[in-house]
C-alpha positions as CSV (number, residue, x, y, z in Angstrom):
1,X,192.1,175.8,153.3
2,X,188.6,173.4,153.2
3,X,189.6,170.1,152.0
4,X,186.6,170.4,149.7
5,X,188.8,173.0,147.5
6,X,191.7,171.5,148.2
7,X,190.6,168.3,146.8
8,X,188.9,170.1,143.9
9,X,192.5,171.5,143.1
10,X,194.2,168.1,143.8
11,X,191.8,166.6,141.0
12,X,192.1,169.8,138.5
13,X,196.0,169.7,138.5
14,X,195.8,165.6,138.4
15,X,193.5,166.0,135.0
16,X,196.2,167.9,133.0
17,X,199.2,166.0,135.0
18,X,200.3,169.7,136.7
19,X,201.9,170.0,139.9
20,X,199.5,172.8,141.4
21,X,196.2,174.0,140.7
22,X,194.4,177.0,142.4
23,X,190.8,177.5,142.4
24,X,189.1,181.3,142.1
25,X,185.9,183.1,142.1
26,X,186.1,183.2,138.3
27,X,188.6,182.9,135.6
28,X,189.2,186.9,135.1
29,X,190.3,186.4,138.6
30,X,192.8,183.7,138.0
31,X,194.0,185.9,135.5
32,X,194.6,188.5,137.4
33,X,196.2,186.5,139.8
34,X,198.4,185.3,137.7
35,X,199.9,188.6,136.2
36,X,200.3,190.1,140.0
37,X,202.4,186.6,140.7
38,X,204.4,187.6,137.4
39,X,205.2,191.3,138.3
40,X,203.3,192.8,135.4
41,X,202.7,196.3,136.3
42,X,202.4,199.7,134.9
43,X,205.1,200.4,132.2
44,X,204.3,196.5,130.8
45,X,202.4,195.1,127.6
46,X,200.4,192.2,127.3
47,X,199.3,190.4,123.7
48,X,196.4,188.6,123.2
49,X,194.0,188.6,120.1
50,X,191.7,191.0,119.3
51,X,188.6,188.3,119.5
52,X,188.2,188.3,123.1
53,X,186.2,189.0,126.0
54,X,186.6,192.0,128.0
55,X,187.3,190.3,131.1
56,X,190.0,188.7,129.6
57,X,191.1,192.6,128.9
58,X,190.5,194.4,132.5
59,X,193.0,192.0,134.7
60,X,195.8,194.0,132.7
61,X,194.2,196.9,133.0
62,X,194.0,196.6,136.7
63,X,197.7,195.9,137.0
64,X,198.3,198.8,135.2
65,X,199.6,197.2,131.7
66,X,198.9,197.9,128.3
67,X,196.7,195.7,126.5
68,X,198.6,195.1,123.0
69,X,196.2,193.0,120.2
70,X,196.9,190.9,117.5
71,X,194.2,190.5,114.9
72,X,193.1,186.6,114.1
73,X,193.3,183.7,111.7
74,X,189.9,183.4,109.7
75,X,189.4,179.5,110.1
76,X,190.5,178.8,113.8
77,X,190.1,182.3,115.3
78,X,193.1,182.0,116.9
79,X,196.0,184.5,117.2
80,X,197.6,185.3,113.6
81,X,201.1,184.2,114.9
82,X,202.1,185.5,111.6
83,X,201.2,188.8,112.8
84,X,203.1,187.9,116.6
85,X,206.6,189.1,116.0
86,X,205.8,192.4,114.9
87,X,203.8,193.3,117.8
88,X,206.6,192.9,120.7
89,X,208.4,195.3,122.1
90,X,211.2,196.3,124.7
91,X,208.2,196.5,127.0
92,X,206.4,193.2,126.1
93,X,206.3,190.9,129.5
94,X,203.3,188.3,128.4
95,X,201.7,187.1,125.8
96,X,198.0,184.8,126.4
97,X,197.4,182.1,123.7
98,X,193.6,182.2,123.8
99,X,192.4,179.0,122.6
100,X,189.2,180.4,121.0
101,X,186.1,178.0,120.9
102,X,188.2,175.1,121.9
103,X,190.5,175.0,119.1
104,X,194.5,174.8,119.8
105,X,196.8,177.9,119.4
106,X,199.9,177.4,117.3
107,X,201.9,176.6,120.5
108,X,204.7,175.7,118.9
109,X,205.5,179.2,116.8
110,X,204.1,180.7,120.0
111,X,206.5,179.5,122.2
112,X,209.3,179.6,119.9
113,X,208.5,183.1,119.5
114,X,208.1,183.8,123.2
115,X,211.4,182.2,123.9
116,X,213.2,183.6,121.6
117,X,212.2,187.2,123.1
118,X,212.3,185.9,126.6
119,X,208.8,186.7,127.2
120,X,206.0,184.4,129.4
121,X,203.1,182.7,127.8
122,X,200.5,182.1,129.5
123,X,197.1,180.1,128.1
124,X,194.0,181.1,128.5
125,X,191.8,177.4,128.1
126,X,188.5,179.3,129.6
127,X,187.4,177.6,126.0
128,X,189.3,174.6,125.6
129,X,189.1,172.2,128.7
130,X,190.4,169.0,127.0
131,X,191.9,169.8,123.5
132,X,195.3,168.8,122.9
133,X,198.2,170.1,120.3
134,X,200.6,167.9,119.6
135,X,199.0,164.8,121.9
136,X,199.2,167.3,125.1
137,X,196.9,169.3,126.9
138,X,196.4,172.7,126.1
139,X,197.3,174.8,129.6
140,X,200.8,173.1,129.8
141,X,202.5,174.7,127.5
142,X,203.4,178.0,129.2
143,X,204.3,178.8,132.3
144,X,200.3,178.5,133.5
145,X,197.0,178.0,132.3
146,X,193.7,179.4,133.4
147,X,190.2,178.0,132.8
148,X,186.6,179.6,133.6
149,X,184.0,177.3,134.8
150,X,181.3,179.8,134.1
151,X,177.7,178.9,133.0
152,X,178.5,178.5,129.0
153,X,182.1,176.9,130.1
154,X,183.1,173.0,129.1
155,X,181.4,172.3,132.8
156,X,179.7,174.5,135.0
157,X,180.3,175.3,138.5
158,X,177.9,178.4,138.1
159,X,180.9,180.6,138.5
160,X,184.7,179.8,138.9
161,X,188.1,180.2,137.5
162,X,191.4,177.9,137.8
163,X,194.9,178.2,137.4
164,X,197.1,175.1,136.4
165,X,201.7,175.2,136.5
166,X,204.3,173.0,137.6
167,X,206.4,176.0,138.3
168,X,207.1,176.2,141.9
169,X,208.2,179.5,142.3
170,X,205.5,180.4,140.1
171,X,202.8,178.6,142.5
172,X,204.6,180.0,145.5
173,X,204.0,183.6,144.3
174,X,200.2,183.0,143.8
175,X,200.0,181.0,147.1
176,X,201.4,184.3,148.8
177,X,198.6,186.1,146.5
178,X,195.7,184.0,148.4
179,X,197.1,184.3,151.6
180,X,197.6,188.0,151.9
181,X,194.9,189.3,149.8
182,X,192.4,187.5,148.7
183,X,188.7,187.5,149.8
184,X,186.3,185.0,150.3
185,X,182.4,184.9,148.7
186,X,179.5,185.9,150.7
187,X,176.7,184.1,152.5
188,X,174.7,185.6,150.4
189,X,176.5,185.4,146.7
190,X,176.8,181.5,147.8
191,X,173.4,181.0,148.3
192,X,172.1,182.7,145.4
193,X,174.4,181.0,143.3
194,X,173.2,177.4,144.7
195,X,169.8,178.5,144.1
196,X,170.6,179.5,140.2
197,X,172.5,176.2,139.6
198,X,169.5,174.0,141.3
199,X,167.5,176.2,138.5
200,X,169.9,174.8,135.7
201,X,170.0,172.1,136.5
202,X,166.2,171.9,136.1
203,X,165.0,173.9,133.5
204,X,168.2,175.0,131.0
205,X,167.9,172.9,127.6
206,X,168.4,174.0,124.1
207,X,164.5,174.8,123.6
208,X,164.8,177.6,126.7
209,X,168.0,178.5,126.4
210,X,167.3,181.9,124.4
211,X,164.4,182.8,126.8
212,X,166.6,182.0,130.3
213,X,169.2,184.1,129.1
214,X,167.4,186.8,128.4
215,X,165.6,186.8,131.8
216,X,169.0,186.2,133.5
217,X,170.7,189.4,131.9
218,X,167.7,191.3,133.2
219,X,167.8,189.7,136.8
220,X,171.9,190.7,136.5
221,X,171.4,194.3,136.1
222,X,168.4,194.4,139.0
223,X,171.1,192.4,141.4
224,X,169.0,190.1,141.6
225,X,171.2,187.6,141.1
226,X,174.9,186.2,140.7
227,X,175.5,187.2,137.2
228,X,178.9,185.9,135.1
229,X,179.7,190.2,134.4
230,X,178.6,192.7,137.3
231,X,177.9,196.6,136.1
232,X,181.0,197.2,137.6
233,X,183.0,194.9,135.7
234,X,182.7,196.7,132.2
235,X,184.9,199.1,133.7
236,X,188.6,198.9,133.4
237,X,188.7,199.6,137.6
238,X,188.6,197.2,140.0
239,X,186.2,196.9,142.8
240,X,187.3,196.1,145.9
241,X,186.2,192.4,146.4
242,X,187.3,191.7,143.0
243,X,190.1,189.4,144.2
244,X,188.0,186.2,145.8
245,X,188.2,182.9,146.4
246,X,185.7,180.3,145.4
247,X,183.3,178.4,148.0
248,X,182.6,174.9,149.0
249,X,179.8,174.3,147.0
250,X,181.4,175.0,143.5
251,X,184.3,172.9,144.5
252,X,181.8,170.4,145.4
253,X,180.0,171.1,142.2
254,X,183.9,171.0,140.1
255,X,184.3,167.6,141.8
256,X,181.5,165.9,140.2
257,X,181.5,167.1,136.7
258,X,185.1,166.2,136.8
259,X,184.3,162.7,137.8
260,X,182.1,162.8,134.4
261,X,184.9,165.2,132.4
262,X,186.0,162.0,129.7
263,X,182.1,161.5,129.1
264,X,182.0,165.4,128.7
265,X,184.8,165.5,126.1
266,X,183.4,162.3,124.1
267,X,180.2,163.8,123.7
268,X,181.5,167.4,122.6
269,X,183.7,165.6,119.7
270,X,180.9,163.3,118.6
271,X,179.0,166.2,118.4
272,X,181.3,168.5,116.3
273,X,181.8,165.6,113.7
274,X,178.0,165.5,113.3
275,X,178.0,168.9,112.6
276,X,180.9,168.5,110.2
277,X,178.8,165.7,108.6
278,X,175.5,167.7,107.8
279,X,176.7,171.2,107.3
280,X,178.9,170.2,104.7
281,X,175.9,167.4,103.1
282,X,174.2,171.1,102.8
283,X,176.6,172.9,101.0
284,X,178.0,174.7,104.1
285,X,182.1,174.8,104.4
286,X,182.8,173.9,108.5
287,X,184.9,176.4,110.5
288,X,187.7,173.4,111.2
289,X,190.9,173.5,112.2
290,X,193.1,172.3,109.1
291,X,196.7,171.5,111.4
292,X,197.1,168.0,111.4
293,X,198.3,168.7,115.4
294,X,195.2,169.6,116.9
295,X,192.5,168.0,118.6
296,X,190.0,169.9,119.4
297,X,187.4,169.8,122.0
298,X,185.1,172.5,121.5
299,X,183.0,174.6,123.9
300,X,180.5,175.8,120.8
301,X,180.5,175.2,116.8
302,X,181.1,178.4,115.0
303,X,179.5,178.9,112.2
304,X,179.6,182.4,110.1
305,X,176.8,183.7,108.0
306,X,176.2,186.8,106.1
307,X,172.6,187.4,108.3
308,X,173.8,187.0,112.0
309,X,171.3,189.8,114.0
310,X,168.3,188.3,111.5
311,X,169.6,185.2,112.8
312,X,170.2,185.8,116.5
313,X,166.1,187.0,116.5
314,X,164.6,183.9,114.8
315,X,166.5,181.5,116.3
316,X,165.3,183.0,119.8
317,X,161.4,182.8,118.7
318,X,162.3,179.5,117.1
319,X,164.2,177.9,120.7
320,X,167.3,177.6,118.8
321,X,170.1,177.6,121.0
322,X,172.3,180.0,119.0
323,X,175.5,182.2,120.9
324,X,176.3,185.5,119.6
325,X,179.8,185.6,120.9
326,X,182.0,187.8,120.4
327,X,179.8,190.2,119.2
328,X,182.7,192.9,118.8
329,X,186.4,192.0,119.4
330,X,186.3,192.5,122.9
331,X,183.0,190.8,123.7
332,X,180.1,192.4,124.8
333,X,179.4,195.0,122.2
334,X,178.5,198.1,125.5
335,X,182.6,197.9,125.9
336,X,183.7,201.3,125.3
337,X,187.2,200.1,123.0
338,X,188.5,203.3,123.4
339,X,189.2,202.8,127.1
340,X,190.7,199.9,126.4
341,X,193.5,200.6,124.3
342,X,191.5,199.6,120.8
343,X,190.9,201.3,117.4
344,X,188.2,200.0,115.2
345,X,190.1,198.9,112.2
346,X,193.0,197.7,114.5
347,X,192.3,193.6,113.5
348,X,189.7,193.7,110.6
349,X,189.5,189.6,110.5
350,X,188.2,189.7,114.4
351,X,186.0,192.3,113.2
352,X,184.5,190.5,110.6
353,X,184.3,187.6,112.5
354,X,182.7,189.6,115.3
355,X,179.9,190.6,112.3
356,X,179.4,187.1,110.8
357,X,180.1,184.1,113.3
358,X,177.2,182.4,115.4
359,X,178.1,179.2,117.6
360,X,176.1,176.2,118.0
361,X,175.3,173.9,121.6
362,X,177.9,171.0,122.2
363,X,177.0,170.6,125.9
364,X,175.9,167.4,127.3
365,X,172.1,168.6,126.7
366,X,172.6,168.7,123.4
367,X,171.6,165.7,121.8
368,X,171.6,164.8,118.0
369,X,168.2,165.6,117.5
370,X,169.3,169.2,118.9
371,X,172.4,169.2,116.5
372,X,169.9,168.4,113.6
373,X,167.6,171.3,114.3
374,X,170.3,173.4,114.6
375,X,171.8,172.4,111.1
376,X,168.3,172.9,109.8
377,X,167.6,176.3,110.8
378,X,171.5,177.7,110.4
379,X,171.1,176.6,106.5
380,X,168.5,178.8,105.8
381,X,171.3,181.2,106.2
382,X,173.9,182.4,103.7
383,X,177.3,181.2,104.7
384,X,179.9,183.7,105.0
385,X,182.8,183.9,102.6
């Protein structure tokens, strides 16, 4: 292995006090890696909430699982662990605590649950880098945690996914995984992707935001560059380089934002409290989470509001940084549900959700003046009940 990834890893597993970390392409790919090193296969199901991304979905897909959903709680939008127990079966072999926007997971029902039914958790933190239940880090619950450090992610490495566990045989499995199977990145995926993080670096701020994505999806679809989702990937079939390894210069990349990871994480917070501050000096309730146990550090602020597609258009001719996700409960809104095991109706609170919230920057190039312009324009909303 390079030493630059193996150092990456070393500095990962160090930050969360694991024994291993492995470092992937991106975090659908850690996923996936993680149920082939648990045995989930055809005949198994997999719970997760229904306020998800897609590419959270296809990994079980791919192993030939069933995708089994649990609908959300409105404030956190976080699994209903109410609503947990009656979903397992005979066949249940993992359930995924998604911690959504940053904020914690119930981990203690969870677990108890889990244990109780001898079933695996695992914790997807692609949202959450940071936050802490209980006074420990979320990924350390379960058996392993993966994280994404995609371009909206709590850093960036322009793409790249990582899997955290102190279980040996566990990290053994997925060390056999790498060795036998898994690919490496192109020249030429590597070089485009150090050309779009240069561009990042450079031009993306909240003002351009809405513009540079727009352009981005566009370039995506032409192949013109390394985009988060290929075509391919709405599909529940995987390509054949699916499974690949990530290269020297996101490690590189992974190394320096973790050297600056504590900044990070005190920025985010002293963000989301001046949120908290001004949307509720203008009448608006904050999406917070009320458990006493959590500390949160958040990827984006959600806010709901009773206008969001009016919204989404202003605040692009405005150069208000304002996310649409999830747009449907398994994010983007071209997923056929059908094909992936879902009924509309089948969790009506991550539907509703999926009509009403927005989310607001917290990344370190978001400053307070950004925050305030934000609060300014989301107000001229109507809040959603």
């Amino acid at each position: 292995m390079n030493k630059m990834i193996e150092e990456y890893q070393q500095k990962f597993a160090r930050f969360f006090g694991a024994e291993r970390a492995f470092a992937f392409w991106k975090g659908r790919v850690a996923l996936y890696a993680l149920l082939r090193a648990l045995d989930v296969g055809r005949g198994d199901e997999v719970i997760l909430p229904g306020y998800t991304c897609v590419m959270n979905v296809n990994p079980i897909k791919y192993v030939g699982a069933r995708p089994v959903y649990v609908d959300i709680e409105p404030n956190t939008f976080n699994m209903n662990v109410n609503l947990l127990k009656e979903k397992i079966t005979n066949k249940t072999k993992v359930i995924i605590a998604q911690h959504t926007y940053g904020y914690p997971c119930d981990m203690n029902t969870i677990m108890k649950i889990a244990q109780s039914s001898g079933i695996c958790v695992i914790e997807d933190c692609c949202l959450a880098l940071g936050s802490k239940y209980k006074g420990r880090m979320v990924g350390t619950f379960g058996r392993a945690g993966y994280f994404s450090s995609q371009w909206n992610k709590p850093y960036t490495t322009g793409l790249g996914g990582m899997i955290i566990t102190s279980d040996r045989e566990l990290a053994e499995r997925i060390e056999t995984l790498e060795a036998n199977e898994m690919c490496p990145p192109s020249g030429g995926e590597i070089f485009m992707l150090r050309m779009q993080l240069i561009i990042y670096r450079l031009l993306i701020y909240p003002r351009t935001t809405a513009l540079a994505q727009s352009l981005f999806r566009h370039l995506t679809k032409k192949g013109m560059v390394v985009g988060s989702s290929s075509t391919s990937e709405f599909e529940p079939v995987k390509t054949n380089n699916f499974f690949k390894g990530i290269s020297k210069m996101q490690a590189r990349s992974g190394i320096r934002q973790l050297d600056r990871i504590e900044e990070n994480i005190t920025h985010r917070r002293k963000m989301a409290q001046l949120y908290d501050e001004l949307l509720t000096a203008k009448g608006f309730k904050p999406s917070k989470d009320s458990r006493e146990l959590a500390e949160p550090v958040m990827v984006r602020y959600p806010v709901r509001i009773t206008e969001k597609d009016k919204a989404l258009a202003q605040a692009a001719k405005a150069g208000i940084e304002l996310g649409s996700w999830f747009e449907c409960p398994l994010h983007p809104i071209e997923t056929p549900l059908a094909s992936y095991d879902y009924e509309l109706g089948m969790c009506p609170e991550a539907e509703k959700a999926s009509n009403e919230a927005v989310n607001l920057p917290l990344h370190p190039r978001a400053s307070g003046k950004t925050v305030e312009r934000s609060v300014d324009f989301i107000t001229g909303f109507t809040q959603a009940g």
